[in-house]
CHARMM internal coordinates of N, CA and C (Angstrom, degrees):
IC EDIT
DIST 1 N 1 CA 1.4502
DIST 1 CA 1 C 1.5321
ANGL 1 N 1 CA 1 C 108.66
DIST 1 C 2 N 1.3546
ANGL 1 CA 1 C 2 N 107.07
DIHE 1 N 1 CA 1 C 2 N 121.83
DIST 2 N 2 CA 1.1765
ANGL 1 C 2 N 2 CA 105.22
DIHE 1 CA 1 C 2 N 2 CA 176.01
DIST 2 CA 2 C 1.7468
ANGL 2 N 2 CA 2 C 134.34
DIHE 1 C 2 N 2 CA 2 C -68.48
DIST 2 C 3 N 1.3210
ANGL 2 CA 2 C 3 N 135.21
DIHE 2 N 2 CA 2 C 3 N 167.81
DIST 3 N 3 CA 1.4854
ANGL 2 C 3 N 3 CA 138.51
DIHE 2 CA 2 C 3 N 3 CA -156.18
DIST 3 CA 3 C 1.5380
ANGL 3 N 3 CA 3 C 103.96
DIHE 2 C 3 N 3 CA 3 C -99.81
DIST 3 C 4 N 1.2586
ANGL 3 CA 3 C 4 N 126.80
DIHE 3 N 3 CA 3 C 4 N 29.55
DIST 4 N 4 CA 1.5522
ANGL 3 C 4 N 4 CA 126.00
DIHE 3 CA 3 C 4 N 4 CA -148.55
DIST 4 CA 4 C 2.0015
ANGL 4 N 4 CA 4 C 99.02
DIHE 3 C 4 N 4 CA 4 C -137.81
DIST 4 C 5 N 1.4168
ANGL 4 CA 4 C 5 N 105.45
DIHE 4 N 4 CA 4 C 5 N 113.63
DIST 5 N 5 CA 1.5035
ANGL 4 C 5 N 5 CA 123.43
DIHE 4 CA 4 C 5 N 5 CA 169.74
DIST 5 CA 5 C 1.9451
ANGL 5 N 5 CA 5 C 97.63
DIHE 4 C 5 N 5 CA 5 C -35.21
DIST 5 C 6 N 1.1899
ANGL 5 CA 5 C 6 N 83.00
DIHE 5 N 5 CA 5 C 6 N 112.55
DIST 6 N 6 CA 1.7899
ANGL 5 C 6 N 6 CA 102.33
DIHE 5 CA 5 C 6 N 6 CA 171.91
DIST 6 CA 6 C 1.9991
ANGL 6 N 6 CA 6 C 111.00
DIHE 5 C 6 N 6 CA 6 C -65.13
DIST 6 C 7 N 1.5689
ANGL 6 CA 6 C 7 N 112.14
DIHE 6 N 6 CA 6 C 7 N -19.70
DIST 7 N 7 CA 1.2250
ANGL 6 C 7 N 7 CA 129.36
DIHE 6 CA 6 C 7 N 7 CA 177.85
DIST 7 CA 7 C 1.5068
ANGL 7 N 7 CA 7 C 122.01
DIHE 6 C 7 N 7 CA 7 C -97.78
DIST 7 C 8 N 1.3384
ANGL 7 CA 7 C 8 N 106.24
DIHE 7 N 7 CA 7 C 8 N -51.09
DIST 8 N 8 CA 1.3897
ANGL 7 C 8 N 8 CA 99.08
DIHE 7 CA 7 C 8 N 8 CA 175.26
DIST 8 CA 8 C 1.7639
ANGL 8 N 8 CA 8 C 122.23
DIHE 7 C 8 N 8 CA 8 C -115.63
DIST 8 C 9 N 1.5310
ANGL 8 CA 8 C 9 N 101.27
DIHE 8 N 8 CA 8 C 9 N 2.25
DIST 9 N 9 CA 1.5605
ANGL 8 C 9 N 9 CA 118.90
DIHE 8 CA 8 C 9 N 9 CA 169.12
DIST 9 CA 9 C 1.2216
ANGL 9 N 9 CA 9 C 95.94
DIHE 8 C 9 N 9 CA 9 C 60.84
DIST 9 C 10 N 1.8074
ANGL 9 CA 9 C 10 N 142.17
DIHE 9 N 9 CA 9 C 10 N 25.93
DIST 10 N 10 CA 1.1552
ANGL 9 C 10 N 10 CA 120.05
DIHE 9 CA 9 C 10 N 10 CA 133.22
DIST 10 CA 10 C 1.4745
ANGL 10 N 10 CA 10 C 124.32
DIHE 9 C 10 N 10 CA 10 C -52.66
DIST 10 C 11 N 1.8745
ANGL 10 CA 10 C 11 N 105.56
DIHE 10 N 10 CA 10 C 11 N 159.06
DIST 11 N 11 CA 1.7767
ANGL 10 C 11 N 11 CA 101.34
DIHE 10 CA 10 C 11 N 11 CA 175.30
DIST 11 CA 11 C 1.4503
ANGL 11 N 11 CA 11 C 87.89
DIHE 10 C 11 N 11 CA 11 C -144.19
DIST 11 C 12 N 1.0566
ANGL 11 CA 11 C 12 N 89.04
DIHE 11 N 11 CA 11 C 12 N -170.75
DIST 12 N 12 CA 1.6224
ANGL 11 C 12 N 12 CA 122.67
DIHE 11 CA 11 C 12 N 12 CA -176.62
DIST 12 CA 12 C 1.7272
ANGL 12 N 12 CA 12 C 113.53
DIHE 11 C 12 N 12 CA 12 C -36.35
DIST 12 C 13 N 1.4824
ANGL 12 CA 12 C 13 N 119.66
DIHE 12 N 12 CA 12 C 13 N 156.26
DIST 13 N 13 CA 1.2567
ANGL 12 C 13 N 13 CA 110.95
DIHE 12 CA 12 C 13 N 13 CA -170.11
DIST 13 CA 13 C 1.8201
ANGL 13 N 13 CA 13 C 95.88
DIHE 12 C 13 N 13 CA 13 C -127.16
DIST 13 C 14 N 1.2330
ANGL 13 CA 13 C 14 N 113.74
DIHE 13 N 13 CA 13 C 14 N 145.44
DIST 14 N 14 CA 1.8435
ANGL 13 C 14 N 14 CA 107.19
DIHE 13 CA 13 C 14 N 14 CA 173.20
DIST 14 CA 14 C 1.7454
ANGL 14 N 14 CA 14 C 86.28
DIHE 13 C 14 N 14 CA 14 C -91.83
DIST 14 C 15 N 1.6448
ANGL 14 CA 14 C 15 N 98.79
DIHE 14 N 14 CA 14 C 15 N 151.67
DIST 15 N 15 CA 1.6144
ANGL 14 C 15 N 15 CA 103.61
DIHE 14 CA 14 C 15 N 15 CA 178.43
DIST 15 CA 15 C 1.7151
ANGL 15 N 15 CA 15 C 78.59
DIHE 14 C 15 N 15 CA 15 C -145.26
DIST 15 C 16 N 1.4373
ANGL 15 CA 15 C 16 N 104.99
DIHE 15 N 15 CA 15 C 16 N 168.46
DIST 16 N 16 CA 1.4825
ANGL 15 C 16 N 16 CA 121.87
DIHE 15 CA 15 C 16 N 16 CA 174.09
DIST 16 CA 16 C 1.4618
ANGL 16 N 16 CA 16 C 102.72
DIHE 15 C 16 N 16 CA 16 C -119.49
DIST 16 C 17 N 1.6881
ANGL 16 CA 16 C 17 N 100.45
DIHE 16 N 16 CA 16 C 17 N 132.43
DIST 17 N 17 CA 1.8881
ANGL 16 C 17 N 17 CA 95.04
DIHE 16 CA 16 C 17 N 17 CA 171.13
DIST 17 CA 17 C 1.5190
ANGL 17 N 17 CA 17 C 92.58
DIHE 16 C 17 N 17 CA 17 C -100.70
DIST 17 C 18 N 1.1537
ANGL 17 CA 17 C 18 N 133.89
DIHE 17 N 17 CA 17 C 18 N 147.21
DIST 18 N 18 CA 1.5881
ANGL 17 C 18 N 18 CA 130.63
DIHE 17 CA 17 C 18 N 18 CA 127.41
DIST 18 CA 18 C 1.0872
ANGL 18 N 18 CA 18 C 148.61
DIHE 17 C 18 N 18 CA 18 C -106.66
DIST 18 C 19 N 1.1286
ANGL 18 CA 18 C 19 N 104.58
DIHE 18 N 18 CA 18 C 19 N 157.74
DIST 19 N 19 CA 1.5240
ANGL 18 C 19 N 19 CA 105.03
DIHE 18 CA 18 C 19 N 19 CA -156.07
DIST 19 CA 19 C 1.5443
ANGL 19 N 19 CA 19 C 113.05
DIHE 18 C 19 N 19 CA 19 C -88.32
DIST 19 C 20 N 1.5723
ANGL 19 CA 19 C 20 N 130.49
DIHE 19 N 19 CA 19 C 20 N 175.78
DIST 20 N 20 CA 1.6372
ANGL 19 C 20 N 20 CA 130.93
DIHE 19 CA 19 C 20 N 20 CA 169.32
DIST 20 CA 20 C 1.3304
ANGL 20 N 20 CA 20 C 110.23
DIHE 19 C 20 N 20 CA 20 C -39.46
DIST 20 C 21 N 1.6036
ANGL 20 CA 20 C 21 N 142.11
DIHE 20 N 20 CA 20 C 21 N -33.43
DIST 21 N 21 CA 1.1867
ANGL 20 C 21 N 21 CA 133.46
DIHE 20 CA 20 C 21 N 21 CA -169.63
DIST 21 CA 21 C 1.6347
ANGL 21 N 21 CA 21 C 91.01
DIHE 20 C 21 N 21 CA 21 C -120.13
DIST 21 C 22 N 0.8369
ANGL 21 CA 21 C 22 N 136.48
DIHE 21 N 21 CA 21 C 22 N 55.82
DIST 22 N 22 CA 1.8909
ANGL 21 C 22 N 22 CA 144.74
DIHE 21 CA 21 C 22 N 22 CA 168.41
DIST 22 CA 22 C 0.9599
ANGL 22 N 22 CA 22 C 132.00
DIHE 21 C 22 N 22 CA 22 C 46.54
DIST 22 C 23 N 2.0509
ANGL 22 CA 22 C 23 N 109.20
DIHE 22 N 22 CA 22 C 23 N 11.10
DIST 23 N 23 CA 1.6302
ANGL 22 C 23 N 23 CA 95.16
DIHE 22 CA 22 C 23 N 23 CA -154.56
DIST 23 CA 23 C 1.6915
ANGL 23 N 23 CA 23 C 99.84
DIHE 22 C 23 N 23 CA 23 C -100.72
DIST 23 C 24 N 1.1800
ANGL 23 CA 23 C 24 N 107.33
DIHE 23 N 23 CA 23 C 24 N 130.58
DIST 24 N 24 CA 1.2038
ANGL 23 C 24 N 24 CA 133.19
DIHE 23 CA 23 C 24 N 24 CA 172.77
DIST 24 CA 24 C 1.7640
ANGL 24 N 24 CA 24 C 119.25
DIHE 23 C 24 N 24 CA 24 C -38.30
DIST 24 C 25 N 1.5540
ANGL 24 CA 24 C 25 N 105.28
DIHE 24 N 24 CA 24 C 25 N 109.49
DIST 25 N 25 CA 1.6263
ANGL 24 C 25 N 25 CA 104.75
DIHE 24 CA 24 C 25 N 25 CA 158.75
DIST 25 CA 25 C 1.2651
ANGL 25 N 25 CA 25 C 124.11
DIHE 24 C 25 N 25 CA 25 C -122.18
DIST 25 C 26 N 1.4925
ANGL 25 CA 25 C 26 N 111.02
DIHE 25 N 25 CA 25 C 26 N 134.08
DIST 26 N 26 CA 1.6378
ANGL 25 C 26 N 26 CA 114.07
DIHE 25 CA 25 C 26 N 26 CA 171.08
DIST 26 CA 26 C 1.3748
ANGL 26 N 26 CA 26 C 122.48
DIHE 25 C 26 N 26 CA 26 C -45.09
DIST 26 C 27 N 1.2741
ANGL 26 CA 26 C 27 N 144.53
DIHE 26 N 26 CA 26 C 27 N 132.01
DIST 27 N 27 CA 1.0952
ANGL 26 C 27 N 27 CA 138.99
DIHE 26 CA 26 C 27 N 27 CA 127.07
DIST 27 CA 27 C 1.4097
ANGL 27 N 27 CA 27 C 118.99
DIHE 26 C 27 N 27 CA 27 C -125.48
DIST 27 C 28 N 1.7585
ANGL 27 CA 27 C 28 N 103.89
DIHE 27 N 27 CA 27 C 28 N 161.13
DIST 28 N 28 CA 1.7035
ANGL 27 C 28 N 28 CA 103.04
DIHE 27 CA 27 C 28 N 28 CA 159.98
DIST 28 CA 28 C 1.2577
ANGL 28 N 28 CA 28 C 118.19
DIHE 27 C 28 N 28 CA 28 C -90.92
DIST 28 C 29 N 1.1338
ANGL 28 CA 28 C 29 N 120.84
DIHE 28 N 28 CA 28 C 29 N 165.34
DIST 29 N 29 CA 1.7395
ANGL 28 C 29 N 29 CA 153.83
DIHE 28 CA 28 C 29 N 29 CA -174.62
DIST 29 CA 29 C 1.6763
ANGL 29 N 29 CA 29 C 109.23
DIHE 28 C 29 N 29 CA 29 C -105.19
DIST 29 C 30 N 1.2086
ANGL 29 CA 29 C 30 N 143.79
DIHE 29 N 29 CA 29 C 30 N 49.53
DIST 30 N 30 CA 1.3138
ANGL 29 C 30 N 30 CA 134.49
DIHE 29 CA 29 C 30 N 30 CA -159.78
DIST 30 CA 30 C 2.0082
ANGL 30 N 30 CA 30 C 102.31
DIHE 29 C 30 N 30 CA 30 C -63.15
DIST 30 C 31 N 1.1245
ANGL 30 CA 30 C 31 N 111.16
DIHE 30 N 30 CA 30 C 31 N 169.35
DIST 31 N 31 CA 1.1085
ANGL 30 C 31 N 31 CA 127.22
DIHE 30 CA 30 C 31 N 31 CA -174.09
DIST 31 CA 31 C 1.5371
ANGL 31 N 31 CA 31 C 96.15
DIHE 30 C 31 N 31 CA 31 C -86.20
DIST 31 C 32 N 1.5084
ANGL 31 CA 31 C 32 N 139.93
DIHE 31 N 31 CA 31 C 32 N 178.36
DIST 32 N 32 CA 1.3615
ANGL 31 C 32 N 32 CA 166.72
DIHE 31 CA 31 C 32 N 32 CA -158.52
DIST 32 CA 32 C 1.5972
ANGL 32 N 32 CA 32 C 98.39
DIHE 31 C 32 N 32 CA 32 C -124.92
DIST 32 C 33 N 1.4925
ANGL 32 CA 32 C 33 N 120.57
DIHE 32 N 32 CA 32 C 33 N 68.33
DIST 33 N 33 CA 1.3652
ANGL 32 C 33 N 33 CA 111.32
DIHE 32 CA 32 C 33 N 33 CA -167.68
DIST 33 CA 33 C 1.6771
ANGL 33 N 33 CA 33 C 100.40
DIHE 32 C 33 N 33 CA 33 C -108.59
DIST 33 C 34 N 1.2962
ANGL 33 CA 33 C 34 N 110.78
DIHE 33 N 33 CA 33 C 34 N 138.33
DIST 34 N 34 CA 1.2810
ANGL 33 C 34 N 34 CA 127.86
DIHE 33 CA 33 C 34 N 34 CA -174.56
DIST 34 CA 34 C 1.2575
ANGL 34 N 34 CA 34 C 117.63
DIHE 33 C 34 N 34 CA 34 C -107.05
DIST 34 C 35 N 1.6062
ANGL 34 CA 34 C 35 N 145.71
DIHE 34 N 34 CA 34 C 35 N 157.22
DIST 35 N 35 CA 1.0775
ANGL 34 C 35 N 35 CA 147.68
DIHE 34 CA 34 C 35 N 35 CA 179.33
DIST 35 CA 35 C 1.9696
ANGL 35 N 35 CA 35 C 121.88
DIHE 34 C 35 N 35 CA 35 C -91.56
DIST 35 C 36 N 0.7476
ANGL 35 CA 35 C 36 N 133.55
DIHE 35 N 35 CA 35 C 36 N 28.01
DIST 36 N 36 CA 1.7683
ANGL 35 C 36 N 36 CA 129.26
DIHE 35 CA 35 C 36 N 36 CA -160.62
DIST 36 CA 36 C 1.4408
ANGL 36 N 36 CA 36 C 106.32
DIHE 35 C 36 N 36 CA 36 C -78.13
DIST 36 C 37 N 1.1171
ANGL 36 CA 36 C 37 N 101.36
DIHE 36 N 36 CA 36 C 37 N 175.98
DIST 37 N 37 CA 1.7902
ANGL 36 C 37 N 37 CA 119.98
DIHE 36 CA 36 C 37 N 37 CA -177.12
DIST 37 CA 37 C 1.6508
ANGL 37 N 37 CA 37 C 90.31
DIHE 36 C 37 N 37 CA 37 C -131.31
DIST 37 C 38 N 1.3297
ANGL 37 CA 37 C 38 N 81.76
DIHE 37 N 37 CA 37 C 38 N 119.38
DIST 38 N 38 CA 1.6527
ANGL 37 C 38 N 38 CA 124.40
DIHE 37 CA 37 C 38 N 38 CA 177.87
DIST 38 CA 38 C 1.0375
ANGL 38 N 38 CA 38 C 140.13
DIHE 37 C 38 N 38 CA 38 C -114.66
DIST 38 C 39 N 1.4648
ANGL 38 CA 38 C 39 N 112.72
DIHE 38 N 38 CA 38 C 39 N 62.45
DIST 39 N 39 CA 1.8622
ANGL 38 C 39 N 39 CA 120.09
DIHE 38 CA 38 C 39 N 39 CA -148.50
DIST 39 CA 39 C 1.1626
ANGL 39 N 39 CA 39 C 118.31
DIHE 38 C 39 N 39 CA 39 C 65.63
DIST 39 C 40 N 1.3607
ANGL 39 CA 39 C 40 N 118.53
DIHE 39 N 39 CA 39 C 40 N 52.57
DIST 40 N 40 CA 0.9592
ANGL 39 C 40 N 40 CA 144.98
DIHE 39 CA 39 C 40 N 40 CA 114.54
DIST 40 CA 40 C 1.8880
ANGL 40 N 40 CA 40 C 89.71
DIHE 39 C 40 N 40 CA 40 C 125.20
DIST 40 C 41 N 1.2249
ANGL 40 CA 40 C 41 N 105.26
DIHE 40 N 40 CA 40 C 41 N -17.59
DIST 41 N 41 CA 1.6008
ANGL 40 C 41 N 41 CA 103.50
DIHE 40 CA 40 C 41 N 41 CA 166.32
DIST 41 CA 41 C 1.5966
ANGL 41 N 41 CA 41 C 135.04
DIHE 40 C 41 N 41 CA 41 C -74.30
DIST 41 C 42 N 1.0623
ANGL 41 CA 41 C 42 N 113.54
DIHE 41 N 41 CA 41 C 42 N 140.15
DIST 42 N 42 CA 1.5904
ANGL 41 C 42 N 42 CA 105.91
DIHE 41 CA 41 C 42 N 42 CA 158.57
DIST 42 CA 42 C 1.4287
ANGL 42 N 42 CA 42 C 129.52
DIHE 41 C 42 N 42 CA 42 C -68.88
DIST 42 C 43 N 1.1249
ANGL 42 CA 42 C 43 N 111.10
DIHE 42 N 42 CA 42 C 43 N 108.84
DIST 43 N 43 CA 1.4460
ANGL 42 C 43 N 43 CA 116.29
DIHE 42 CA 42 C 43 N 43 CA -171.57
DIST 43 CA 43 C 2.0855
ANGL 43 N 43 CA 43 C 118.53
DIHE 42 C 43 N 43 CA 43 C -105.49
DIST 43 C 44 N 1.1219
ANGL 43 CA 43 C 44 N 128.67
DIHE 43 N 43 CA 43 C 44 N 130.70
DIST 44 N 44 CA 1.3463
ANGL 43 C 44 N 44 CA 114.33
DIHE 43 CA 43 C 44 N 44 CA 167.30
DIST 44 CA 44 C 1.5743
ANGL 44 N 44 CA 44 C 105.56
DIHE 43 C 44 N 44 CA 44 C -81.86
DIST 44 C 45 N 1.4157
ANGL 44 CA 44 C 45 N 139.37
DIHE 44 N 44 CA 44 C 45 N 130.91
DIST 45 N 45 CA 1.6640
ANGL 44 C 45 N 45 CA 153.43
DIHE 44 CA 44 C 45 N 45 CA -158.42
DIST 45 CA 45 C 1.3897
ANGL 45 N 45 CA 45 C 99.98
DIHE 44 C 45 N 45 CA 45 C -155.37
DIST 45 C 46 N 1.4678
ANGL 45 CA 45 C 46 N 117.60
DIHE 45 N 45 CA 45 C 46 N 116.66
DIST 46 N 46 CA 1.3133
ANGL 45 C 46 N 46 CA 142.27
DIHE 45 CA 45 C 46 N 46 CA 151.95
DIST 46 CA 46 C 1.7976
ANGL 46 N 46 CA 46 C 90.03
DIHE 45 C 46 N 46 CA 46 C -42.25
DIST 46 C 47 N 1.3589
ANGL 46 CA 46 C 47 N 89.75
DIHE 46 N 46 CA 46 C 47 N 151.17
DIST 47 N 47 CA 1.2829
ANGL 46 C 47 N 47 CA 108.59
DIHE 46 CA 46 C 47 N 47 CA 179.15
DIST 47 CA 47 C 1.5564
ANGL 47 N 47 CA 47 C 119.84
DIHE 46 C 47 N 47 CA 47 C -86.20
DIST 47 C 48 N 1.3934
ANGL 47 CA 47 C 48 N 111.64
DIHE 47 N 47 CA 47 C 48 N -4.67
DIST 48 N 48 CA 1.6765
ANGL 47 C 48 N 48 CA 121.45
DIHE 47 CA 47 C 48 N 48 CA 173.88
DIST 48 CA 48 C 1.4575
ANGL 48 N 48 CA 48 C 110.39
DIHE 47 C 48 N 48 CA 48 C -94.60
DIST 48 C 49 N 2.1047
ANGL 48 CA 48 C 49 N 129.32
DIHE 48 N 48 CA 48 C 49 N -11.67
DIST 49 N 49 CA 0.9730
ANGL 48 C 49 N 49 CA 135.50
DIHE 48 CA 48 C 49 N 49 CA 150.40
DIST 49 CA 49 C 1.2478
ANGL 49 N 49 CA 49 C 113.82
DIHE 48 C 49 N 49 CA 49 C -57.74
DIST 49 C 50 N 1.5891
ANGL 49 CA 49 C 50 N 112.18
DIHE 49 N 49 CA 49 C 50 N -52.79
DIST 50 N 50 CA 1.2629
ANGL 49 C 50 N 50 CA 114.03
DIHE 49 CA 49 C 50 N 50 CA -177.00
DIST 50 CA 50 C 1.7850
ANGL 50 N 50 CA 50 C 124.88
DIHE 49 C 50 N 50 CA 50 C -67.33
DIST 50 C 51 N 1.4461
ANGL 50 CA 50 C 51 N 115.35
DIHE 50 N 50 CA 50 C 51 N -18.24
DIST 51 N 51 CA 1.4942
ANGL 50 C 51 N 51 CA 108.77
DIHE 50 CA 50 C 51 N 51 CA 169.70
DIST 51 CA 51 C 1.6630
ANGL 51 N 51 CA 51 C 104.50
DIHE 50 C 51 N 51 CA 51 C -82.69
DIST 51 C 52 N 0.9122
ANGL 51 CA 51 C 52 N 102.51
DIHE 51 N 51 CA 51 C 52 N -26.08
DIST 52 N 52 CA 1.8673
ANGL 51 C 52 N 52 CA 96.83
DIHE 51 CA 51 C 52 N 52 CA 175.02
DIST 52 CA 52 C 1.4200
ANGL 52 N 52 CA 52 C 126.82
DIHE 51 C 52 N 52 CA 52 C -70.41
DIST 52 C 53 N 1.4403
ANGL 52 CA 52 C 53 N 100.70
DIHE 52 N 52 CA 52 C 53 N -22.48
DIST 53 N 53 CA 1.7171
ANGL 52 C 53 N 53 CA 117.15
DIHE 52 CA 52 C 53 N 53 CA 176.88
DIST 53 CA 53 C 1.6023
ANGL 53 N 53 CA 53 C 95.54
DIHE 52 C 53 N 53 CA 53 C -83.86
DIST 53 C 54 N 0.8625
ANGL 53 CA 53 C 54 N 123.37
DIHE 53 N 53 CA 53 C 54 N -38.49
DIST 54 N 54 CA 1.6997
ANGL 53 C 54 N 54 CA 120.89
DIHE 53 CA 53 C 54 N 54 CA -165.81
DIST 54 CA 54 C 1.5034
ANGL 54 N 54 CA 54 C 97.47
DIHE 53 C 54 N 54 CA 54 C -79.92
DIST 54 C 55 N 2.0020
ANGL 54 CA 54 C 55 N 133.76
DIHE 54 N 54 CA 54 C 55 N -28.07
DIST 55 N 55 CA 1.1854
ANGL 54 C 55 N 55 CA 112.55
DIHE 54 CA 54 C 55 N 55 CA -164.72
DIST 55 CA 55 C 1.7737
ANGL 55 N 55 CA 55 C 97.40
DIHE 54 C 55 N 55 CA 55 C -89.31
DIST 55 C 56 N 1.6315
ANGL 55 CA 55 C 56 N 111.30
DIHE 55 N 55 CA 55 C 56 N -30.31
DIST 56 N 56 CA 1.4123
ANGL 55 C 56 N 56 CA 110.07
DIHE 55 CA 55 C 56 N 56 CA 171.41
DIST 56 CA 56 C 1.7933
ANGL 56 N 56 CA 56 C 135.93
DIHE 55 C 56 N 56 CA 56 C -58.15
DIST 56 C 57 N 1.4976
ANGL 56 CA 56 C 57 N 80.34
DIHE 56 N 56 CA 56 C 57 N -13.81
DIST 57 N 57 CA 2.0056
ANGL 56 C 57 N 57 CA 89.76
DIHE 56 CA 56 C 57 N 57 CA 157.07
DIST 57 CA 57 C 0.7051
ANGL 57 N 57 CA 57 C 117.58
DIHE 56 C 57 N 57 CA 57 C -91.63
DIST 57 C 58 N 1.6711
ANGL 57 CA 57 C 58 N 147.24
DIHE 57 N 57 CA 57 C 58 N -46.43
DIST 58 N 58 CA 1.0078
ANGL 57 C 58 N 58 CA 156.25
DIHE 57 CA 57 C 58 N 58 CA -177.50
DIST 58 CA 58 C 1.1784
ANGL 58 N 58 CA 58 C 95.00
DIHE 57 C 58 N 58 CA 58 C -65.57
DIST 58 C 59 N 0.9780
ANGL 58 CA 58 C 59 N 136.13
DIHE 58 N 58 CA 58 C 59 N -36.88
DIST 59 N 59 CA 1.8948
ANGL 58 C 59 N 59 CA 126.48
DIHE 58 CA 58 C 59 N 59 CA 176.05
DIST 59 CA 59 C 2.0885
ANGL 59 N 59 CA 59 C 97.90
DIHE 58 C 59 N 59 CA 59 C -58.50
DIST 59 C 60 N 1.3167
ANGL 59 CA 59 C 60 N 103.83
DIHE 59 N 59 CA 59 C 60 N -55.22
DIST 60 N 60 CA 1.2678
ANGL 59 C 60 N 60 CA 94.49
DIHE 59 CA 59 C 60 N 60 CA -164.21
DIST 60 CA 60 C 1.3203
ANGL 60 N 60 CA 60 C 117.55
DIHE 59 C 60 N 60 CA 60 C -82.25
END
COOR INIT
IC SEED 1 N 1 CA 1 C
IC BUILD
């Protein structure tokens, strides 16, 4: 299963750590992905989908 918001199809980010002498390592950044049922599905949703779904109810 892939690492990628089922809502807004963002994914993963490459970031560089470095170290005391500068040398550069790859890593990824994964997103904050959560599991909910979303009309009646199971969905994986970044958690910045999910504050936007919660302010658009509360709107209605």
């Amino acid at each position: 299963m892939s690492r990628v918001c089922e809502s807004c199809s963002r994914g993963s980010l490459l970031s560089v750590s470095r170290s005391h002498s500068n040398i550069a390592t790859k890593h990824r950044q994964f997103l904050n992905l959560q599991v909910k049922k979303i009309g009646g599905k199971r969905r994986r949703i970044c958690t910045n989908c999910l504050k936007t779904l919660a302010k658009k109810a509360r709107k209605v």
